[in-house]
DSSP file (Angstrom, degrees, kcal/mol; ACC not computed):
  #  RESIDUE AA STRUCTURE BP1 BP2  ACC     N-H-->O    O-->H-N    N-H-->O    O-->H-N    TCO  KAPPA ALPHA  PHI   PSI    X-CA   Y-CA   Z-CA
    1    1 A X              0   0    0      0, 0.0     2,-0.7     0, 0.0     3,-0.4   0.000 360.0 360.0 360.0 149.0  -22.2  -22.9  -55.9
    2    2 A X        +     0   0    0      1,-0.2     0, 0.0     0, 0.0     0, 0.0  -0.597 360.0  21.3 -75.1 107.0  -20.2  -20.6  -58.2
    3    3 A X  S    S+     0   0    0     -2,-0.7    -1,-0.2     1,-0.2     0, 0.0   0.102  79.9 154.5 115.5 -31.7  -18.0  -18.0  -56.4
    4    4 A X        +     0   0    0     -3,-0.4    -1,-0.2     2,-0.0     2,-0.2   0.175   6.7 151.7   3.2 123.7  -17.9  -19.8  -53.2
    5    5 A X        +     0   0    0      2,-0.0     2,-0.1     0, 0.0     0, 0.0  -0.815  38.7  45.5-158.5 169.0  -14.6  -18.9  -51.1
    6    6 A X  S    S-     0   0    0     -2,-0.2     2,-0.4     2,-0.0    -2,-0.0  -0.326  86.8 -75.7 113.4 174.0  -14.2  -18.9  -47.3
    7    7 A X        -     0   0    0     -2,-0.1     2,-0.8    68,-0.0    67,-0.1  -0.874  32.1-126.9-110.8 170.6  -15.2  -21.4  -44.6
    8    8 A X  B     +a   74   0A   0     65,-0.5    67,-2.1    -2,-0.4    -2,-0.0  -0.890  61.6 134.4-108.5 106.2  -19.1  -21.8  -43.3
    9    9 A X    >   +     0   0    0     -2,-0.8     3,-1.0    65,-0.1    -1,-0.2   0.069  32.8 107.8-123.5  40.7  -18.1  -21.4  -39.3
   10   10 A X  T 3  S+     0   0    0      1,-0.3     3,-0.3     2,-0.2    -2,-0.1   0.524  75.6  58.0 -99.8   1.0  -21.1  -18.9  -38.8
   11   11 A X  T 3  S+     0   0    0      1,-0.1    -1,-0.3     2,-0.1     4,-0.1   0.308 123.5  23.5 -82.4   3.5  -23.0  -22.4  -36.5
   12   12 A X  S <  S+     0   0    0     -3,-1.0     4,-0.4     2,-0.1     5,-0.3   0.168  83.2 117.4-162.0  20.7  -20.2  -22.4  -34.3
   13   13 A X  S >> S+     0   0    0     -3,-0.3     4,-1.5     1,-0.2     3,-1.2   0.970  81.9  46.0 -80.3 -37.2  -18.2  -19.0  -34.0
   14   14 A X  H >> S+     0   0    0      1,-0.3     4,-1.6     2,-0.2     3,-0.7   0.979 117.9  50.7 -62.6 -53.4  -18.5  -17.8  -30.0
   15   15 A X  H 34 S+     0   0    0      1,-0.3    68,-0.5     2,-0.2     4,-0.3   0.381 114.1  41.1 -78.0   0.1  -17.7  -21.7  -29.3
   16   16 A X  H <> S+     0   0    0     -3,-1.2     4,-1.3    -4,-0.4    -1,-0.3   0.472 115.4  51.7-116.6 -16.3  -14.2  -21.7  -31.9
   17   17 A X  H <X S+     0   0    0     -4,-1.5     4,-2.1    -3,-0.7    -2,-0.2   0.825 109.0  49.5 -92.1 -24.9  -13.2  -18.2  -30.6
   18   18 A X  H  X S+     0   0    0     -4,-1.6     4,-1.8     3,-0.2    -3,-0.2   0.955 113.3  51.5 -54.3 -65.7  -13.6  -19.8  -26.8
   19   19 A X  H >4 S+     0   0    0     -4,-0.3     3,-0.9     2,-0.2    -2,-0.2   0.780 115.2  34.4 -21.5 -78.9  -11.5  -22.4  -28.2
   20   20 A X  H 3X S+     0   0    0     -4,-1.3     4,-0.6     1,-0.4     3,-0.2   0.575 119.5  54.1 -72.7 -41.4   -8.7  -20.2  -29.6
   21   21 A X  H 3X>S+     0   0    0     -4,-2.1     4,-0.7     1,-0.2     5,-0.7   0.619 109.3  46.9 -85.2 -11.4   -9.2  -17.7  -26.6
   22   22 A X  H <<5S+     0   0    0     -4,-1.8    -2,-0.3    -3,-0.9    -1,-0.2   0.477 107.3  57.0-118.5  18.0   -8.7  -20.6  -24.1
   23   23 A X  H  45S+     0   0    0     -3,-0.2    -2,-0.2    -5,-0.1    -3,-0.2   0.430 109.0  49.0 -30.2 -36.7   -5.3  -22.2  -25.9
   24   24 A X  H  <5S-     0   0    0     -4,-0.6    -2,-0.2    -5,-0.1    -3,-0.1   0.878 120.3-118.8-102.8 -21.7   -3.7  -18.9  -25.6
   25   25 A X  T  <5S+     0   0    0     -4,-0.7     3,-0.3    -5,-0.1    -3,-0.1   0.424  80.7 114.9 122.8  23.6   -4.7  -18.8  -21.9
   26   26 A X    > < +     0   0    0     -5,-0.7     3,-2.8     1,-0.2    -4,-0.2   0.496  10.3 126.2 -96.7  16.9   -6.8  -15.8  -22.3
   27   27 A X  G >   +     0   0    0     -6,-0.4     3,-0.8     1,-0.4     4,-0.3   0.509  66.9  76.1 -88.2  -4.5  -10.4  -16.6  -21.7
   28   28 A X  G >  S+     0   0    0     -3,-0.3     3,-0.8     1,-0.2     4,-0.5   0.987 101.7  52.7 -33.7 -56.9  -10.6  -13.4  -19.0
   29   29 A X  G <> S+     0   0    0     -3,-2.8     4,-1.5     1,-0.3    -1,-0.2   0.541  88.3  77.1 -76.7 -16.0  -10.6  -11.7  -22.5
   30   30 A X  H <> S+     0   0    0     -3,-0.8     4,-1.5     2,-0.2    -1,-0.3   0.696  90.5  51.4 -72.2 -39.2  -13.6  -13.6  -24.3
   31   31 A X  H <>>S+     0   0    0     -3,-0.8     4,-1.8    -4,-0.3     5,-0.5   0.782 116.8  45.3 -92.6 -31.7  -16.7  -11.8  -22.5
   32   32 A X  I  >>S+     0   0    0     -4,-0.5     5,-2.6     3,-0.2     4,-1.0   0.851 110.7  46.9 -62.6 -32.9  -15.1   -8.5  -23.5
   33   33 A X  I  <5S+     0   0    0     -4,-1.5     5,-0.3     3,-0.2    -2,-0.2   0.965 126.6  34.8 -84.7 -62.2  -14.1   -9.2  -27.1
   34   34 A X  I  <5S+     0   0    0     -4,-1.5    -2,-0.2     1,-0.2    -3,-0.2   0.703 134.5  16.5 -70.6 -20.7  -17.6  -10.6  -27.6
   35   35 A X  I  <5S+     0   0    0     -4,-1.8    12,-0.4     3,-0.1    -3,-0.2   0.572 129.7  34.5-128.6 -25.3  -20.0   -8.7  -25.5
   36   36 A X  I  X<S+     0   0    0     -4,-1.0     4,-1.4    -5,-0.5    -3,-0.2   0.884 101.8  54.3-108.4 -85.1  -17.9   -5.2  -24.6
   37   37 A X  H  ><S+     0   0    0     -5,-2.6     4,-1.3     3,-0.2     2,-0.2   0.389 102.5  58.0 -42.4 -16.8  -15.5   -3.8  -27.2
   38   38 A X  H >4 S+     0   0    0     -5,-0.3     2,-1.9     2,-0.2     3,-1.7   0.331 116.7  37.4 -60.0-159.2  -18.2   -3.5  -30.5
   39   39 A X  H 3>>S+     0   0    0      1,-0.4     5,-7.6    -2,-0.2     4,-1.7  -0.345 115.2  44.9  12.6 -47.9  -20.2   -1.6  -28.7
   40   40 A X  H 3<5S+     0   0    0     -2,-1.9    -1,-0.4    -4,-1.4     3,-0.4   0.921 113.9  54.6 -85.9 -33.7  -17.9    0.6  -26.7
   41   41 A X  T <<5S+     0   0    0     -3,-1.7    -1,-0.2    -4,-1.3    -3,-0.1   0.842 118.4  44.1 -50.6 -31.7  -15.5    1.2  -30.5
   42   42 A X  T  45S-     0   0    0     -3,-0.0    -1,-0.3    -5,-0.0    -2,-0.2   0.875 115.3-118.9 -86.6 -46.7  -19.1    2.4  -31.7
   43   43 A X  T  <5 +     0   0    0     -4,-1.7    -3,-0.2    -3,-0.4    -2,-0.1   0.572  69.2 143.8  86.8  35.5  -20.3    4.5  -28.7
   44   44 A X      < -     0   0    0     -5,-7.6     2,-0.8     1,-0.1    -1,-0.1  -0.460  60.2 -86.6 -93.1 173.0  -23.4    1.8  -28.3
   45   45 A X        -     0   0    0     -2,-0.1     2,-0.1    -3,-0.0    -6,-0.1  -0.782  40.7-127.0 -73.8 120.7  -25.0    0.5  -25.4
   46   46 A X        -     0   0    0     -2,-0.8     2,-0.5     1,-0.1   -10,-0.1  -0.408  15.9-158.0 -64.7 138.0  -23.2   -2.5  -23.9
   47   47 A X        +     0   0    0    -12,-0.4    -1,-0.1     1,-0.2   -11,-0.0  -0.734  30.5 154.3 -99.3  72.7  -25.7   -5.6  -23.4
   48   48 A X        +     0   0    0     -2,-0.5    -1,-0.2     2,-0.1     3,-0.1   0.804  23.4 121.8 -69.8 -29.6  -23.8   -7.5  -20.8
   49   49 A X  S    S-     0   0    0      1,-0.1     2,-0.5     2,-0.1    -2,-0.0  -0.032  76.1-109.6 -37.0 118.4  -27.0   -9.4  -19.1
   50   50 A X        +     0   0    0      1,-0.1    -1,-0.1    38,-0.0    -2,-0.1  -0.466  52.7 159.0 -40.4  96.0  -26.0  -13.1  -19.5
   51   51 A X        +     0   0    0     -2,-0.5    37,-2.9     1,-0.1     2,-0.3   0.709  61.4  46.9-116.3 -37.7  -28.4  -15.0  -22.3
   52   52 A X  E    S-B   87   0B   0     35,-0.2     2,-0.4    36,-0.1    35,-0.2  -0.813  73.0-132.9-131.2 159.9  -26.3  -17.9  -23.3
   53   53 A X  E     -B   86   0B   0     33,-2.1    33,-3.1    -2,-0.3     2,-0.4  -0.909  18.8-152.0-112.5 127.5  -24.2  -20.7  -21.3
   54   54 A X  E     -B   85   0B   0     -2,-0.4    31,-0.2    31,-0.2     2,-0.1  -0.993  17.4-163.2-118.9 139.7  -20.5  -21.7  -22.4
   55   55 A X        -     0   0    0     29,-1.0     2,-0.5    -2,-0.4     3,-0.0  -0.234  35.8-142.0 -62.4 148.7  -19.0  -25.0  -21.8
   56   56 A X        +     0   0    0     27,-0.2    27,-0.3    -2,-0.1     2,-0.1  -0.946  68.6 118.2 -92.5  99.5  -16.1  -26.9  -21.7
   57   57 A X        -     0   0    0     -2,-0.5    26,-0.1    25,-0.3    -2,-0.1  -0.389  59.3-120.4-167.4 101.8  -17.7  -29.7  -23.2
   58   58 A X        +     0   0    0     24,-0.5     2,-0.3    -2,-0.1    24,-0.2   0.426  26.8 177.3  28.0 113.5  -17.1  -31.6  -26.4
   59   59 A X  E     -C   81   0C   0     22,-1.0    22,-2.1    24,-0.1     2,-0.3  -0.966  32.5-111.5-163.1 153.2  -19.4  -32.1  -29.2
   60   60 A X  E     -C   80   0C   0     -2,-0.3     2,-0.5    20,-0.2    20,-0.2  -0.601  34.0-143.9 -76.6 124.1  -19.4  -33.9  -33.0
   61   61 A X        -     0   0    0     18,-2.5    17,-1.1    15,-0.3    18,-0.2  -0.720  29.0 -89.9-105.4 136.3  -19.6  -31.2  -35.2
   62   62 A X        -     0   0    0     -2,-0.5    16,-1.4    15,-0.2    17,-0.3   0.309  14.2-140.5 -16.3 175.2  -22.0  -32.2  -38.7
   63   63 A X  S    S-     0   0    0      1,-0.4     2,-0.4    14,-0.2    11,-0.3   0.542  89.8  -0.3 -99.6 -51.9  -20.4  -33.7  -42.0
   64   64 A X        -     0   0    0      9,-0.2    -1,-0.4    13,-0.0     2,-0.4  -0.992  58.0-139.9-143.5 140.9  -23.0  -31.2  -43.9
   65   65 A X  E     -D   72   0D   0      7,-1.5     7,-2.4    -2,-0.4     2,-0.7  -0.851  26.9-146.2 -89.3 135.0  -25.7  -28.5  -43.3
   66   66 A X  E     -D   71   0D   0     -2,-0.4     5,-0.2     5,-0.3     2,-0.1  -0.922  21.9-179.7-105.6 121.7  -28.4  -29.1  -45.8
   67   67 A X  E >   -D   70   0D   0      3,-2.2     3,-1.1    -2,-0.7     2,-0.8  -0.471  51.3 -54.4-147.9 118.0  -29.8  -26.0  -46.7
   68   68 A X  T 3  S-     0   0    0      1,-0.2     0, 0.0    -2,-0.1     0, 0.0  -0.870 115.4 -31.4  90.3-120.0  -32.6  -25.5  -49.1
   69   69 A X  T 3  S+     0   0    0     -2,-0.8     2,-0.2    -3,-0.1    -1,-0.2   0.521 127.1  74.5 -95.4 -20.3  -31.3  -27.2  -52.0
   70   70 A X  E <   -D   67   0D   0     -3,-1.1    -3,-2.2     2,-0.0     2,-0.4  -0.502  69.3-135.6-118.5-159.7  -28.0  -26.7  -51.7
   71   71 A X  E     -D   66   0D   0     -2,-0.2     2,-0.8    -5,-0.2    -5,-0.3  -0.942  12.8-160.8-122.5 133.1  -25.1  -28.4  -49.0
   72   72 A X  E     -D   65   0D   0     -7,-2.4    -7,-1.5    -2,-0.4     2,-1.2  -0.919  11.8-145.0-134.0 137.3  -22.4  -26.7  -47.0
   73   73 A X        -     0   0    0     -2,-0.8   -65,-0.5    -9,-0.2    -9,-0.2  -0.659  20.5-146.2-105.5 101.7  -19.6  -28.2  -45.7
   74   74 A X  B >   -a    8   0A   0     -2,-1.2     3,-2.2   -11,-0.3   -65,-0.1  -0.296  31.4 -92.6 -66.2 151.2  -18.7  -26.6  -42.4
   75   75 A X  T 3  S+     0   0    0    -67,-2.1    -1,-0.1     1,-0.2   -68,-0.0  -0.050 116.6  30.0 -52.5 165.2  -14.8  -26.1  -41.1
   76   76 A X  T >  S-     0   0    0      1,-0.1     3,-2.7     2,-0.1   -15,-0.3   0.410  77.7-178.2 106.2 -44.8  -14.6  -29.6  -38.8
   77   77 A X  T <   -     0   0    0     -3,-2.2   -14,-0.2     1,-0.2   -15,-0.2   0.496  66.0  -1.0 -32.4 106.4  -16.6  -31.2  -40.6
   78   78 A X  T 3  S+     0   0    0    -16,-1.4    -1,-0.2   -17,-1.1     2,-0.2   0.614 116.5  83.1 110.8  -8.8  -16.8  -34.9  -38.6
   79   79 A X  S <  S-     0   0    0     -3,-2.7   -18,-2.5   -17,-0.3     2,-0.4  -0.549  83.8 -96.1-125.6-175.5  -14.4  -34.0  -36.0
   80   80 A X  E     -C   60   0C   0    -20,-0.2     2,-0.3    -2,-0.2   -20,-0.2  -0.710  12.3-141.5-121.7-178.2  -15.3  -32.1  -32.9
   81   81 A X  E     -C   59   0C   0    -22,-2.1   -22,-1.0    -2,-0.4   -24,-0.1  -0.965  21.5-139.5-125.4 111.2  -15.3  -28.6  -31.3
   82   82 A X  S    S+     0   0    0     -2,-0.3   -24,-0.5   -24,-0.2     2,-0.3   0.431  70.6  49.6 -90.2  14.3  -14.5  -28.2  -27.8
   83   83 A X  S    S-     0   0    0    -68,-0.5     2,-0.3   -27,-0.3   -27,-0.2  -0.923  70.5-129.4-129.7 140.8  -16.7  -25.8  -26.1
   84   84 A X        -     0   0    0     -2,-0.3   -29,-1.0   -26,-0.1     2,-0.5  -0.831   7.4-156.9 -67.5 124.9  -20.5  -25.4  -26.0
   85   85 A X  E     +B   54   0B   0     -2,-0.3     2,-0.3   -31,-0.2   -31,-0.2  -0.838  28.2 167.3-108.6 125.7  -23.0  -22.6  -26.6
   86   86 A X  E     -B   53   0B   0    -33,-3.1   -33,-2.1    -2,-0.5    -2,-0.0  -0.916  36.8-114.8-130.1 108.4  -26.3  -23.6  -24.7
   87   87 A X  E      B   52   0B   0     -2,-0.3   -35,-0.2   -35,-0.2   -36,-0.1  -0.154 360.0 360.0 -49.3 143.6  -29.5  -21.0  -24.0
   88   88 A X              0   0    0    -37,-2.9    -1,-0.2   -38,-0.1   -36,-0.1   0.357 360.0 360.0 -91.8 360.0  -30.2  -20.2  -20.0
């Protein structure tokens, strides 16, 4: 597609920021940065009830997303991602 720039990680982002947040040895900080701070910088209600399960657990991440007509090559591509997002 024309005008393209960036990388496609919007399949995978809470499970590469887990990543990133558990290399630097912070993952205490990961249910706040995702679930807490938005809400409280806005004045919103926080939604803390638990919905989804993260892993430590490994998985092959696609070569390509097909979508519609056209192809996306996600950051990764072929190699893997080391934490899992799974519904409870």
């Amino acid at each position: 597609a024309c005008g393209c720039a960036g990388c496609y990680v919007g399949f995978a982002s809470i499970q590469l920021y887990a990543e990133t947040f558990d290399k630097e040895g912070k993952m205490d900080k990961l249910k706040a940065f995702l679930c807490e701070n938005g809400s409280k910088f806005y004045g919103l209600k926080s939604f803390t009830q638990p919905k989804m399960k993260l892993e430590k657990k490994a998985w092959k991440v696609p070569d390509i997303f097909e979508l519609g007509d056209d192809v996306v090559v996600p950051l990764r591509a072929g190699g893997e991602i080391e934490w899992t997002l799974s519904s409870l």
